[in-house]
C-alpha positions as CSV (number, residue, x, y, z in Angstrom):
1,X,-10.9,53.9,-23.8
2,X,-7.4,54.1,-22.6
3,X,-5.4,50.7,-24.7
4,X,-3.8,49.3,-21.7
5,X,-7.5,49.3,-20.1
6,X,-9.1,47.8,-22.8
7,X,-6.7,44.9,-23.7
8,X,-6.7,44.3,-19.4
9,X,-10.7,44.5,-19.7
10,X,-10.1,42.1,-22.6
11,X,-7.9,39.8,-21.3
12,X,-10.0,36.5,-19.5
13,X,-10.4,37.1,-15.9
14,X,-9.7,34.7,-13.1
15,X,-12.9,33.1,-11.5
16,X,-13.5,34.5,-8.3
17,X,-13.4,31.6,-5.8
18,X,-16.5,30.2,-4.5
19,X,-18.5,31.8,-1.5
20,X,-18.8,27.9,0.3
21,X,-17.0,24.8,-1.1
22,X,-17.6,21.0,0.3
23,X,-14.7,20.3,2.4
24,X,-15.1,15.6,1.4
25,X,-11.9,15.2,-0.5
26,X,-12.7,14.1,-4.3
27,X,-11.0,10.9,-4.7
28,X,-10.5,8.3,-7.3
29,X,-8.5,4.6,-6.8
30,X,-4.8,5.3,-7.6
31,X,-4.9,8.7,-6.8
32,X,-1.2,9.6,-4.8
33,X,-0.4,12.7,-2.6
34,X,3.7,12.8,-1.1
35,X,4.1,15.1,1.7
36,X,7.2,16.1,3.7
37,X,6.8,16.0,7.6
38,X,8.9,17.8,9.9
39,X,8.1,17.7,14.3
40,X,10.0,19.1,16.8
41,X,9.6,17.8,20.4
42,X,10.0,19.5,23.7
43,X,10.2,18.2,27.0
44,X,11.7,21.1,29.3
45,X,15.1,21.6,28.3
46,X,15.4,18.6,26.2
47,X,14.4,18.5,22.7
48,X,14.3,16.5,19.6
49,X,13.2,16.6,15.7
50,X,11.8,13.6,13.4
51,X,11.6,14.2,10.1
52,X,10.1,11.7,7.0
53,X,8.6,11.8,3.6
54,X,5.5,10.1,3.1
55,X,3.2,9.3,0.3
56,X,-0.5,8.3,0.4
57,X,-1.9,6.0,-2.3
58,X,-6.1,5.4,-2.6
59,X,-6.4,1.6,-3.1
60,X,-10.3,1.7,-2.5
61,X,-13.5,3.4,-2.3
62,X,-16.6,1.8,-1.1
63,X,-20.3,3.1,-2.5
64,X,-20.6,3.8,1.1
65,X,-18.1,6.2,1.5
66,X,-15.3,4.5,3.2
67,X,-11.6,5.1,1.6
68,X,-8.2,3.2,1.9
69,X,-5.2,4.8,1.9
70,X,-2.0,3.0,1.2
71,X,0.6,5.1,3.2
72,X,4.5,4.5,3.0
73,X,7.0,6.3,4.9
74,X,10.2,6.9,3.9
75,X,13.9,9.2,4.5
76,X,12.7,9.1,8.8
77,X,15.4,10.6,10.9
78,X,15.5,11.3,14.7
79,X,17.7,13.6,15.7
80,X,18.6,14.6,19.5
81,X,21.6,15.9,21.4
82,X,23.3,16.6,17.9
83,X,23.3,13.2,17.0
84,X,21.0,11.8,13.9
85,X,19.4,7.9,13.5
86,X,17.4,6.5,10.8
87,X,14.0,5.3,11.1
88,X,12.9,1.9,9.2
89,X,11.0,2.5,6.5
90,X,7.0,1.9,7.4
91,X,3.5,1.0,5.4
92,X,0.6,1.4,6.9
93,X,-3.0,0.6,5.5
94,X,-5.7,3.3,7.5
95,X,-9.5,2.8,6.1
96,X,-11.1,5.9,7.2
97,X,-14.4,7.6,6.3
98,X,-14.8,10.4,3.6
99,X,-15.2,13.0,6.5
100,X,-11.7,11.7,8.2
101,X,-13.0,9.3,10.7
102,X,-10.7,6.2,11.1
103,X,-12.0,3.1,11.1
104,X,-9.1,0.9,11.1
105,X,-5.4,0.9,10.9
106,X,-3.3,-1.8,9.8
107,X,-0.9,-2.7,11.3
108,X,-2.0,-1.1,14.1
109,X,0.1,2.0,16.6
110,X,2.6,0.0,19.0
111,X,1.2,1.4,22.0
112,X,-1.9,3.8,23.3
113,X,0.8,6.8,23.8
114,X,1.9,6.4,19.9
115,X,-2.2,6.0,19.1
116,X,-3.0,9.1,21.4
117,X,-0.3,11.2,19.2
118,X,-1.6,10.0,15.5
119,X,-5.0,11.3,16.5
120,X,-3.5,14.2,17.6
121,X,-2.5,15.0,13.9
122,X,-5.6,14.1,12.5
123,X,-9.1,16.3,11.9
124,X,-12.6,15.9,10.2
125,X,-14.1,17.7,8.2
126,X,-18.5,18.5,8.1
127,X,-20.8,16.4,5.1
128,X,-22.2,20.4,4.4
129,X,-20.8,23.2,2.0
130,X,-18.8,25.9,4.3
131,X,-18.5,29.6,4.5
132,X,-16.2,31.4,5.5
133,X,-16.6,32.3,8.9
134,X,-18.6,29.0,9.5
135,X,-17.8,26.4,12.0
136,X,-18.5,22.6,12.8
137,X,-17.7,20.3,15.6
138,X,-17.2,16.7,16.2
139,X,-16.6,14.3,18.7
140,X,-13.8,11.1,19.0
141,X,-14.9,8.5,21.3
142,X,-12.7,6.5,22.8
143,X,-11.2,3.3,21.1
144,X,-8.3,1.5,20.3
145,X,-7.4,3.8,17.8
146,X,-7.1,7.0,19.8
147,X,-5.3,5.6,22.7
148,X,-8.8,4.8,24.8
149,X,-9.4,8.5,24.9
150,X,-11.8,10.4,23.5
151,X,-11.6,13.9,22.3
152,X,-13.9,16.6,20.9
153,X,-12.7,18.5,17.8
154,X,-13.9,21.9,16.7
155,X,-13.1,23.9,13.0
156,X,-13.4,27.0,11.5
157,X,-13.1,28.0,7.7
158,X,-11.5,31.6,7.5
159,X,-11.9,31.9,3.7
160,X,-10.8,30.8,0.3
161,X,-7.6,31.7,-0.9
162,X,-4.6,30.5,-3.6
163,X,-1.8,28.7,-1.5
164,X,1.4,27.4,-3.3
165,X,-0.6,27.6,-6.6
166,X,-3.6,25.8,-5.5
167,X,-7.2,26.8,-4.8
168,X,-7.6,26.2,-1.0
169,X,-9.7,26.6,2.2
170,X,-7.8,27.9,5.2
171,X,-9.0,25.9,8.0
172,X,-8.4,26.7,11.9
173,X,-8.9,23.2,14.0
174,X,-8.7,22.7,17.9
175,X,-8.6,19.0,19.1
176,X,-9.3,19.0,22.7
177,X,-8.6,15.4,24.5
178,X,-11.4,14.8,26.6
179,X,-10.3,11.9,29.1
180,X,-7.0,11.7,31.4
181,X,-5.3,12.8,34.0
182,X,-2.9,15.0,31.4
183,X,-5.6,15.7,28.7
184,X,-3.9,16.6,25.3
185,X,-4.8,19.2,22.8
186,X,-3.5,20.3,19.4
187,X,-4.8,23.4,17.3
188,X,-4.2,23.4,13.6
189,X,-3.7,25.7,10.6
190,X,-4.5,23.9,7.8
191,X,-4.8,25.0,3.6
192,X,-7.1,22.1,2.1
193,X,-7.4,21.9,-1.9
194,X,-10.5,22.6,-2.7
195,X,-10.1,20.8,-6.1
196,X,-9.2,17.0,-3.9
197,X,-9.7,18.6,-0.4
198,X,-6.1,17.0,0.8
199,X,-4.0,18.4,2.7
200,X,-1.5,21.0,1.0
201,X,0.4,22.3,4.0
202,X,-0.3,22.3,8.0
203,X,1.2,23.8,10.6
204,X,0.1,21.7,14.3
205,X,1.0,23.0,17.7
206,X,0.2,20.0,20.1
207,X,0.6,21.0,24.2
208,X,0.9,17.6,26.6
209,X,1.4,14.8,23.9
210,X,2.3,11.7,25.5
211,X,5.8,10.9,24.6
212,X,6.1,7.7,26.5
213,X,6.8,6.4,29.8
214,X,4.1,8.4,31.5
215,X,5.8,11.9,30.1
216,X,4.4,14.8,28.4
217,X,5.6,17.3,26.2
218,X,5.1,19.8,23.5
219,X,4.9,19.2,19.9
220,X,5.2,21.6,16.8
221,X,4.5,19.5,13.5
222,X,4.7,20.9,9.9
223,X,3.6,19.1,6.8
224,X,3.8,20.3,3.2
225,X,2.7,18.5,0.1
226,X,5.2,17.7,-3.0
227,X,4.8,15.9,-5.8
228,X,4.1,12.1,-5.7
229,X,7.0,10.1,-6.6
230,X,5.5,8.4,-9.2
């Protein structure tokens, strides 16, 4: 046998990743994820840019399934028209199922517009093991926490692949507004670790958000993961 085959045949061999994979993030309390978040904004002619840092702490986990996430927001800018202002740092406290369904934020959005856009930015994922090429589908009814208006979600797993160093599902989302007189909708690419199933990076193209005031524009959000602070 030619050497540099046998000392490559020798050499320990990366396990293939899995044919399915749970997408329920793995979770323990104290458990931190930072992420970077960049959106730009565009209403005709006019456009904007926020950008913050944010970092998600798990406070609890409930025998039932229900987590707590501790999220602070830090370095928020706004920029528009060339000219840059800081956003006040904020903490919110979200208590969501394991599958990504809120069930209470604290303290809660400002206004339904603000609430319509969180959800926007926000998926679930199915209680079953996935394949790739496999799909799932859920449903938002309206409440306080969306804005009053429901929305019907639908994902698809395209396969498992290394991202940034990390083991991950590649996830394509569509979140369709189902309510309103200008119904939202956002579509997602999204790389979940399939060692905590978090986020590790999303692209999110959202088309009529409500951006206050009765208006609607487009939105094109990024988020990346880094490491925690701490």
């Amino acid at each position: 046998m030619n050497m540099v085959l046998f000392l490559a045949a020798a050499l320990p061999q990366p396990a293939p990743l899995p044919d399915s994979h749970s997408l329920l993030p793995t979770l323990k309390v104290g458990d931190a994820f930072a992420y970077e978040m960049k959106s730009q904004i565009r209403q005709g002619a006019v456009t904007g840019e926020f950008r913050s840092e944010y970092e998600m702490t798990v406070t609890s986990l409930e025998p039932t399934g229900t987590v707590t996430f501790k999220t602070v927001r830090t370095k928020s800018v706004f920029a528009m028209g060339g000219k840059e202002s800081e956003v006040p740092d904020s903490t919110v406290v979200a208590k969501m199922r394991v599958n990504g369904a809120f069930l209470s934020v604290d303290p809660p959005a400002a206004n339904p517009e603000q609430a319509r856009v969180s959800r926007l930015m926000q998926f679930q994922v199915p209680d079953f093991k996935i394949a790739k090429g496999q799909g799932w589908s859920w449903k938002d009814p309206a409440s306080s926490l969306n804005g009053n208006v429901g929305a019907e979600g639908k994902g698809e797993c395209l396969g498992f692949y290394e991202h940034s160093g990390i083991e991950c599902a590649n996830l394509r989302i569509s979140l369709v507004e189902s309510e309103g007189s200008q119904p939202a909708s956002a579509v997602f690419t999204v790389w979940l670790s399939l060692k905590d199933g978090m986020i590790v990076e999303s692209a999110i193209a959202i088309q009529n958000a409500p951006i206050g005031q009765g208006s609607v524009g487009d939105m094109a959000v990024h988020v990346v993961r880094k490491k925690p602070a701490s």
